[in-house]
C-alpha positions as CSV (number, residue, x, y, z in Angstrom):
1,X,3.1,-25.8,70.0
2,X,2.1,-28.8,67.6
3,X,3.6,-26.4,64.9
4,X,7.0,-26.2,66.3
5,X,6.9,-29.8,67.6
6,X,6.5,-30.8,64.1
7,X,9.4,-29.2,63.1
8,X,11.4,-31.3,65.4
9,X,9.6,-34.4,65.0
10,X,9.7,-34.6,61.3
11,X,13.5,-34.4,60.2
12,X,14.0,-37.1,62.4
13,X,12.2,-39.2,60.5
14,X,11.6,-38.3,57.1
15,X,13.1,-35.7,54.3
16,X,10.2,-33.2,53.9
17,X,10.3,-31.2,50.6
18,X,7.4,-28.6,49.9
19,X,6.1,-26.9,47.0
20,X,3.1,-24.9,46.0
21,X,1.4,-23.4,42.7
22,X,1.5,-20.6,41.3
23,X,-1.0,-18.6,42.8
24,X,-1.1,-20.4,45.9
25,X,-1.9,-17.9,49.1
26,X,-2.2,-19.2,53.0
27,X,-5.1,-16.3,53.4
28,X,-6.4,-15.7,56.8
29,X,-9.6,-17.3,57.0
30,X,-9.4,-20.2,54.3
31,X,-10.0,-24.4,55.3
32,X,-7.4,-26.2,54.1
33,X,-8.3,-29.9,53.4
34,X,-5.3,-32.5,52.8
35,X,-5.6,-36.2,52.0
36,X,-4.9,-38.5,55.1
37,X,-3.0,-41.7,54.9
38,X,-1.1,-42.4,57.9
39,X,-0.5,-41.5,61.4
40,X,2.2,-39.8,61.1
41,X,0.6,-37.5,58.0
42,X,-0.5,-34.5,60.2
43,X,2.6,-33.8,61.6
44,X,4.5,-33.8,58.0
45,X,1.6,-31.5,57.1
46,X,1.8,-29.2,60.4
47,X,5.5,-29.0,59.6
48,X,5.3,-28.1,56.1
49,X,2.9,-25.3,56.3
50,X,4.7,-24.4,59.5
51,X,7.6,-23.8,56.5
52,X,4.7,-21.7,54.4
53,X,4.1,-19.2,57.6
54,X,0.7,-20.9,58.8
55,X,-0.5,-22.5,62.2
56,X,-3.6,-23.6,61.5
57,X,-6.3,-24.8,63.4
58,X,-6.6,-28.3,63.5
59,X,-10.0,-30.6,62.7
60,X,-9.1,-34.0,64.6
61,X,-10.8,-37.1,66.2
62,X,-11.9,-36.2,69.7
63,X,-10.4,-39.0,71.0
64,X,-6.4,-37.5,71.5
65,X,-8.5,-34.8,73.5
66,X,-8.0,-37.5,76.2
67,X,-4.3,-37.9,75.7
68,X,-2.5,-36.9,78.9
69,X,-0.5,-33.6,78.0
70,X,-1.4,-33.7,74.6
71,X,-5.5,-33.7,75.5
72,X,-5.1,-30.3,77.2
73,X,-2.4,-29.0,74.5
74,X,-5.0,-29.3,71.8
75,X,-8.1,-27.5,73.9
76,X,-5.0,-24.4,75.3
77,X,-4.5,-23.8,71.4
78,X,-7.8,-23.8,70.2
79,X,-8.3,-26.7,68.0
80,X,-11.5,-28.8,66.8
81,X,-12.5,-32.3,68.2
82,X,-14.6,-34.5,65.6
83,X,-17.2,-36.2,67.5
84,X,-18.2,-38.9,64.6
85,X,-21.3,-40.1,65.9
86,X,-23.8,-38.6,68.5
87,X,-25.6,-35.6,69.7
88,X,-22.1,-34.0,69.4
89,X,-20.9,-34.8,65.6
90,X,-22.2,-31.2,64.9
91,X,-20.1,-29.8,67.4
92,X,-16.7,-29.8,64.9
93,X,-18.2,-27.6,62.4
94,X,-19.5,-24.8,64.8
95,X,-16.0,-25.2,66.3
96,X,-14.1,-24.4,62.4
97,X,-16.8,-22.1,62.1
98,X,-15.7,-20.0,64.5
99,X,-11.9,-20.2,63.7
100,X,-12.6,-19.2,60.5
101,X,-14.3,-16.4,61.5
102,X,-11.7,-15.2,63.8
103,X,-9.4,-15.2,60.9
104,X,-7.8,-19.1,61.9
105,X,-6.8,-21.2,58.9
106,X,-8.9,-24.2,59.6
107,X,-7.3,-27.7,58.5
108,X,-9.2,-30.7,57.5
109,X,-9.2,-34.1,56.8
110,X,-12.4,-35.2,54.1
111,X,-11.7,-38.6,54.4
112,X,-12.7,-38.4,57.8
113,X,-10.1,-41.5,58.2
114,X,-7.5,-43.7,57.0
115,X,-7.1,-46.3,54.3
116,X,-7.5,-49.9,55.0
117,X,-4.4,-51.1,53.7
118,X,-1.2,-53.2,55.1
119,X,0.9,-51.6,52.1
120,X,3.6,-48.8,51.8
121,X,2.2,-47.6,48.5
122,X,0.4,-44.1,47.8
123,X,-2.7,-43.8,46.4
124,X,-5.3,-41.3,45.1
125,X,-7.3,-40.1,48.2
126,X,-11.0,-41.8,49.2
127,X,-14.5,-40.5,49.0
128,X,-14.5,-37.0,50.7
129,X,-17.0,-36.8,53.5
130,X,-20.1,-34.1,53.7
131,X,-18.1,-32.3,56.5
132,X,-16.3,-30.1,54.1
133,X,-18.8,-28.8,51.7
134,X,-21.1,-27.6,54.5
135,X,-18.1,-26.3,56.2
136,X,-17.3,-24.2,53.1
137,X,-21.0,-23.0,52.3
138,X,-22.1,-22.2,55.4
139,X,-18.8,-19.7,56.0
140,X,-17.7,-18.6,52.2
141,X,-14.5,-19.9,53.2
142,X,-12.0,-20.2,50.2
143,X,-11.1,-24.1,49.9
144,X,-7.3,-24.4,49.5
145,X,-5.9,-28.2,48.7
146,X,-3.1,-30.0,50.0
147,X,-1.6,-33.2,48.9
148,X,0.9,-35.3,50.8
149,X,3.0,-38.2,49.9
150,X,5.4,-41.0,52.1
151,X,3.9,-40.7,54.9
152,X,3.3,-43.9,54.9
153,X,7.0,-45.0,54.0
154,X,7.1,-44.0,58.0
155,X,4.2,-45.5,59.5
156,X,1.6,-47.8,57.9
157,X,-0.6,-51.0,58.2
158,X,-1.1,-53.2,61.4
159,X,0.0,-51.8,64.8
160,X,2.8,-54.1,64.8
161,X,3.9,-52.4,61.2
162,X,3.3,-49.2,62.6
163,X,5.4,-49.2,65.9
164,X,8.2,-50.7,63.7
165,X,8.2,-48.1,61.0
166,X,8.2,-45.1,63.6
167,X,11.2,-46.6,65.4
168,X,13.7,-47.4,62.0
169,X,12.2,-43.9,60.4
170,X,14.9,-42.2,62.1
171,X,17.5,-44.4,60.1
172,X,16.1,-44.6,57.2
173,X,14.3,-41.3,56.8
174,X,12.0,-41.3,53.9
175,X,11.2,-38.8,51.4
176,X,8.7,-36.6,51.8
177,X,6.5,-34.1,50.3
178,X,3.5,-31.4,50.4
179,X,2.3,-29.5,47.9
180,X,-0.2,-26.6,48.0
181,X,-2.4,-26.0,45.8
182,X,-4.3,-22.4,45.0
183,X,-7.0,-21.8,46.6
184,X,-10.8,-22.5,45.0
185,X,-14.7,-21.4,46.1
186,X,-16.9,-24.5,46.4
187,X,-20.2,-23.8,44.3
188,X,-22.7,-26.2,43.2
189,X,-25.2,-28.3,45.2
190,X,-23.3,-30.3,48.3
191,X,-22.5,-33.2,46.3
192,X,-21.1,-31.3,43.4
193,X,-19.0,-29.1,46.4
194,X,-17.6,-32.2,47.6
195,X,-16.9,-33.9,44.8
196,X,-14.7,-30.2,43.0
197,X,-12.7,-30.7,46.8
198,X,-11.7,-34.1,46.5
199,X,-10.6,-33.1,43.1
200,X,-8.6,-30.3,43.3
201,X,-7.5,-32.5,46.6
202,X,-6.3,-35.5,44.6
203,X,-4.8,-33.1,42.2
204,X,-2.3,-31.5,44.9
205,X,-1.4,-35.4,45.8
206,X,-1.1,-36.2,42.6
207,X,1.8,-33.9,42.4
208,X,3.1,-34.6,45.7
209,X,3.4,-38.3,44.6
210,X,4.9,-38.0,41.4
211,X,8.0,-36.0,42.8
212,X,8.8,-39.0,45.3
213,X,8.2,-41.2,42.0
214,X,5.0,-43.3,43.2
215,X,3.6,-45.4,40.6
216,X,0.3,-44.5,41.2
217,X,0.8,-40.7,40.6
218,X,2.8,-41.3,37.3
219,X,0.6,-44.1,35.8
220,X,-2.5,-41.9,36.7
């Protein structure tokens, strides 16, 4: 359902493009892990792989579990709350655990949250998380990286910002992109796990960024 949502949600309010490597394969089984920079990045990213032939699982903050409608849309389809503090913070990565082994793709945001800036502008992503590298070593999974870009041309910085991007989106309808990366194995020590995600991470945004012409991707 969130799949097909997306792709109504998303032409409404943005021109999504999408590209991948050479190489690049959405195999059964694999955690994809994307860059996170505004609200209204998972959808782009549902919708795009959505393009590719993938549903995948989704890693999200517990909290929209207690959405009306949307609460008991997420727990029907299977995806993963992220508890971020408590006895329940482990809870997330049994959960992708098992996706994975059921043969899910299991999506990801490192980050584990968004940037604090007011701005429009893209840049690289954050520090990634630990989430991801035990995800990855404790189920062999295959890491593959995704990079998005304008996301936050739609929505972005204080809530008064936000709600006023989301309702002129649908007349001025930004570009958009996502690009896919081939897929990796994590191997080192956790830090040295994390740190070869968040680069082959940045690397996918990097190239999602320079084809809508962000500074920060060409300069870099």
């Amino acid at each position: 359902m969130l799949s097909r949502l997306a792709d109504v949600l998303v032409p409404t309010v943005g021109r999504l493009t999408v590209t991948t490597d050479a190489g690049a394969e959405l195999a059964p089984g694999s955690i994809l892990a994307a860059n996170h920079t505004s609200l209204a990045d998972p959808a782009i990213v549902l919708a795009a792989l959505h393009r590719l032939g993938a549903r995948p699982v989704v890693m999200a903050a517990a909290g929209l579990w207690r959405v009306p409608i949307l609460g008991r849309a997420l727990a029907h389809e299977g995806h993963v709350p992220v508890h971020r503090r408590g006895r329940r913070a482990a809870d997330a990565l049994d959960g992708a655990a098992e996706a994975l082994q059921r043969g899910h793709l299991v999506l990801i945001y490192a980050e584990g949250g968004l940037p604090h800036r007011t701005d429009v502008a893209e840049s690289a992503p954050g520090n990634f998380r630990s989430g991801l590298s035990r995800l990855a070593h404790r189920t062999g999974a295959p890491i593959i990286p995704v990079g998005q870009a304008g996301a936050r041309r739609i929505t972005s910085g204080s809530v008064t910002k936000q709600i006023a991007g989301l309702f002129t989106a649908p007349l001025r309808r930004p570009e958009v992109h996502v690009h896919v990366g081939r897929p990796l194995e994590l191997t080192g020590d956790g830090p040295a796990r994390t740190v070869r995600a968040r680069t082959a991470v940045t690397t996918a945004w990097r190239t999602a960024a320079a084809r809508l012409g962000e500074p920060a991707a060409l300069a870099a």
